[in-house]
N, C-alpha and C positions, 0 to 999 in steps of 0.2 A: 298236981300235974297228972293228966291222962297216961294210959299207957300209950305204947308206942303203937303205931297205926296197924291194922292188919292189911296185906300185900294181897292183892286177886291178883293175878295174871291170869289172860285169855291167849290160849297160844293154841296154833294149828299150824304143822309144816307146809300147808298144804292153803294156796289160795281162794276166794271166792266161794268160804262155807263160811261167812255170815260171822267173822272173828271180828270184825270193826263194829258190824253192825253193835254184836253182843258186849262189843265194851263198851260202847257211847249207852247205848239205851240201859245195859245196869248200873253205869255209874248215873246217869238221871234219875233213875227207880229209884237209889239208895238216896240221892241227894235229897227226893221226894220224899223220905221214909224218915229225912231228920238225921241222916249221918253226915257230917261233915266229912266232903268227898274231895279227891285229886283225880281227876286223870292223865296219865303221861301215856303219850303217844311216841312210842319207840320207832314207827315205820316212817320211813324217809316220804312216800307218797302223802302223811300228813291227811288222809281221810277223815279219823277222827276227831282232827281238831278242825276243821271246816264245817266237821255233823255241828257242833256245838259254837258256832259265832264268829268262829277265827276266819274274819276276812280277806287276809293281807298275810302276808309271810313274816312269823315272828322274829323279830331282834333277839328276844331269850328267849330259850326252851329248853326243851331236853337234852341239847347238843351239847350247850351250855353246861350243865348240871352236870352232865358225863364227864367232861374236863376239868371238874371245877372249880370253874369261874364264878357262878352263882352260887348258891341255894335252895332250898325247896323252895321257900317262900318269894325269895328274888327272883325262882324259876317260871313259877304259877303266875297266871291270871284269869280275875274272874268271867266268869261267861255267863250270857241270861238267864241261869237257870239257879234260882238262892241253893246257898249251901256244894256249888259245885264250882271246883276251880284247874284250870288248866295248864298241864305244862307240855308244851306243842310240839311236834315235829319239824322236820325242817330239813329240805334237799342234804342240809350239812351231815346227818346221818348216815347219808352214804359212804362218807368216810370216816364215822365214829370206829366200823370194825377193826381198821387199817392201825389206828389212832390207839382204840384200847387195848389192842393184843402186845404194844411195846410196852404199857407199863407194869409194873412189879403183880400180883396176884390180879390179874384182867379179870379176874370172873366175879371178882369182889367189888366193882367200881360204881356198880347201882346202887349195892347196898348199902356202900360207906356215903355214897350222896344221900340215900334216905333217912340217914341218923341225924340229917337236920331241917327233919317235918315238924312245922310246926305243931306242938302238942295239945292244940284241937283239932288235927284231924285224927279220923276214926277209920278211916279206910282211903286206900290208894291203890288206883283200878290200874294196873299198865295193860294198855295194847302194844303186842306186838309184832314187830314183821314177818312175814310170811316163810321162816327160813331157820334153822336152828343154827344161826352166827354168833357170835360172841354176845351180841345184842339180847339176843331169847336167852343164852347161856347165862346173864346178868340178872332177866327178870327170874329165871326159873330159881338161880341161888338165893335172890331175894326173897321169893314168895313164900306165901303163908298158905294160898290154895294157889289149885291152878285149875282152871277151867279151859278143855279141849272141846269147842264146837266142831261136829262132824255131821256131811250131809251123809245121807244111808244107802253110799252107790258104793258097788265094788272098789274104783280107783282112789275114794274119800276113805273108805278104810284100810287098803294099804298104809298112807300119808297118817293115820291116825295110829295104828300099829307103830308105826316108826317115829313121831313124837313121842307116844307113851315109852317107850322104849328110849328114848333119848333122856326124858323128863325122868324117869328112873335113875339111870346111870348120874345125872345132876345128883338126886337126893342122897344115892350111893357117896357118893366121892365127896359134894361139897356142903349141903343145904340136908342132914336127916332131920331135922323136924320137918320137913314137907311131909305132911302126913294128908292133906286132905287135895285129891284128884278129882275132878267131877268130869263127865262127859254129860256134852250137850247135844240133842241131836235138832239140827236147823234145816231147816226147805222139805218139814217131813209132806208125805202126800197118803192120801190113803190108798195103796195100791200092794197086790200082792206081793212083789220083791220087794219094797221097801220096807215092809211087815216083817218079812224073810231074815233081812239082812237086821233088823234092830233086834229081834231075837235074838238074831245069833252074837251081836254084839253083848247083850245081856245077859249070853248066856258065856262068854267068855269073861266080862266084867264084874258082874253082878253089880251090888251095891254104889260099885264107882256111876255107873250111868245115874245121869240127876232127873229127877221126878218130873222132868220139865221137855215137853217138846213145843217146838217151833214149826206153825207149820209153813209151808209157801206161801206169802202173800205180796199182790202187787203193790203194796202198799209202801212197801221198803224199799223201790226201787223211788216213786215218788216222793218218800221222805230224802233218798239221797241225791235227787234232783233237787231238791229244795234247800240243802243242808242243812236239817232237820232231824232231829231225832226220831225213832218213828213213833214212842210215846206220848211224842208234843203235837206232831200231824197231824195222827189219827188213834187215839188214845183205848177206843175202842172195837180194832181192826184185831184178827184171830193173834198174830205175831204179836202185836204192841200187849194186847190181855199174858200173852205165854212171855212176856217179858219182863212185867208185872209180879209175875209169881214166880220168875226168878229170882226176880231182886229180892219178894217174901222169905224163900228158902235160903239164899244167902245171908239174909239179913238175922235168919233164926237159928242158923247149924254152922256159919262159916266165919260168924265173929263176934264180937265180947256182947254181953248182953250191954242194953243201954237203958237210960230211964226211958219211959211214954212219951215218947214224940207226940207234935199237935196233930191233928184230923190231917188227911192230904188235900191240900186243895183240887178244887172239883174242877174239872176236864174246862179249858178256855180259861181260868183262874189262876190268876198269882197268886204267892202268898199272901202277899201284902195287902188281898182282897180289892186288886185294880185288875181289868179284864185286858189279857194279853192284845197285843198289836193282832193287825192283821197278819196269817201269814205271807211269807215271801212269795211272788210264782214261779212257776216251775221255769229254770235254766231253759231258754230256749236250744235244741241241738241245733248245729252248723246244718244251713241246706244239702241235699243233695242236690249237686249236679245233674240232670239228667243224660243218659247216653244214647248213642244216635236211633232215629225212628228203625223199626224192620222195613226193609224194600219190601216191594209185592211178591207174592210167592215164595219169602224167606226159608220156609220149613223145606219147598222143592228143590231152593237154589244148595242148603243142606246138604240134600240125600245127593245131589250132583256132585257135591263137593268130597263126599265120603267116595261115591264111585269110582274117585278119581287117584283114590290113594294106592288102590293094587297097582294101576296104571305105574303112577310114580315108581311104586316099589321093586316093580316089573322091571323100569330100566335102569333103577340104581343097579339091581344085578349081573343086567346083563352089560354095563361099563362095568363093573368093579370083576367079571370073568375077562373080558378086554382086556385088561390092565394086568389080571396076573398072567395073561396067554403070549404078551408084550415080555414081561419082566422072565419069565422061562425060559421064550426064544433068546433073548439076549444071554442068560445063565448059561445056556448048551453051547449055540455059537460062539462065547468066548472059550470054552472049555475046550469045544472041538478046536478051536484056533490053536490054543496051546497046546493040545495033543501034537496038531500035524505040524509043530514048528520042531518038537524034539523029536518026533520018529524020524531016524537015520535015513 
């Protein structure tokens, strides 16, 4: 019997730095690499299981598993890609948080579903949602690493601060063997502040920052047009190569060593040495509408329109002095009334 699986969790409090990206394409990298993979997808939006095949809105998943009513293995299903399997997300997570804070030790409810993984897998990647709720609190107690993707702009590292900081007080209180943290830094550019700010992130971190940057590529928007990993689109694109050599350094420092996997198959290649389908095309977006043509002289009829606001403003005031000059005369007149009804 194998040992029991090691736990990646990919967690960012903070949206839209690249945390789905990064767990769909390491858990293909390692699938790639010969580890017998899971990915569970904790986020109610269900991104990551659409990156990887999931058509249709799952009957079992993770919602599943959280309750449980399944298992690991009643939980997963397999997806295109050998050696990786899935257990999905699903609208119903939006009231897993609701659900697991009434039962006995909530923070434990991931980890006692993950004690019946099947024991051929070798790792299980959870994504998860964008928010430290009882949800993230489950993967972080579970986990074995945790990886924080952060883009390298001031407001990305606030929200990275205050994970770290959360993802702490976890290993404090419930999970101390969390010993291994990695920061990832994704949408890098080469530009002077963003130099700036990874410094200085490195220089507060040190060794926790991972060897590994990601930089901007349109690539990744395309692969999630296609729901697509970006490894499998464009295998050779700057991001998909830095993802690569993510999954390398995980695969070398972040879990059990394993015997020599076979060669990876070569970019357009199965394992099974049959040449992949074509890919999908790209999601067509909903048209735009377009809004009405400019009349002639638009930008003049503009500057008329602007001319015309002192005008406006002009007589709001002079009714709104009307009105209190109204409301005065009536306040004295009664007053004087009353005066001269009791003077003798």
């Amino acid at each position: 019997m194998s040992a029991r699986p090691k736990i990646v969790v990919v967690f960012n409090q903070k949206g839209g730095i690249g945390k789905t990206t990064t767990s769909v394409n390491l858990a293909v990298c390692l699938a790639e690499l010969g580890r017998k993979v899971i990915l569970i997808d904790l986020d109610a939006q269900s991104n990551a299981s659409t990156s990887v095949g999931l058509t249709s809105p799952a009957a079992t998943g993770a919602y599943q598993l959280l309750r449980g009513e399944v298992d690991v293995a009643h939980a997963s299903r397999p997806t295109p890609y050998p050696n990786l399997r899935l257990v999905a997300g699903s609208d119903d997570l939006s009231w897993a948080d609701v659900e697991i804070a009434v039962k006995p030790e909530p923070q434990y409810v991931l980890e006692r579903a993950l004690e019946t993984t099947p024991s051929d897998v070798d790792v299980v990647v959870v994504d998860c949602p964008p928010a430290f709720g009882i949800l993230s609190v489950n993967a972080a107690v579970a986990a074995d690493a945790v990886i924080l993707p952060v883009v390298p702009a001031p407001l990305a590292l606030d929200g990275l601060h205050k994970a770290w900081w959360n993802i702490q007080r976890v290993r404090t209180h419930f999970n101390r063997e969390l010993d291994t943290m990695g920061i990832l830094f994704t949408m890098t550019e080469d530009s002077d502040v963003m130099h700036r700010i990874t410094d200085a992130v490195v220089a507060s971190f040190g060794g926790r920052v991972l060897p590994v940057r990601v930089p901007r590529d349109m690539k990744v928007v395309e692969a999630a047009a296609r729901d697509l990993p970006l490894v499998i689109l464009e295998p050779e694109s700057p991001a998909a190569r830095a993802y690569v050599h993510l999954a390398d350094f995980v695969d070398a420092h972040m879990l059990e060593p394993r015997p020599p996997a076979a060669a990876r198959p070569a970019a357009g290649m199965r394992s099974d040495g049959e040449e992949d389908e074509e890919l999908p095309p790209v999601r067509p977006s909903p048209p735009l509408e377009p809004g009405p043509q400019p009349g002639p002289n638009w930008d003049q009829q503009l500057d008329e329109s602007v001319d015309l606001l002192p005008e406006v403003s002009n007589l709001r005031w002079k009714i709104g002095v009307g009105i209190m000059a109204i409301l005065l005369g009536f306040c004295l007149g009664y007053a004087f009334g009353r005066w001269m009804y009791f003077v003798p």
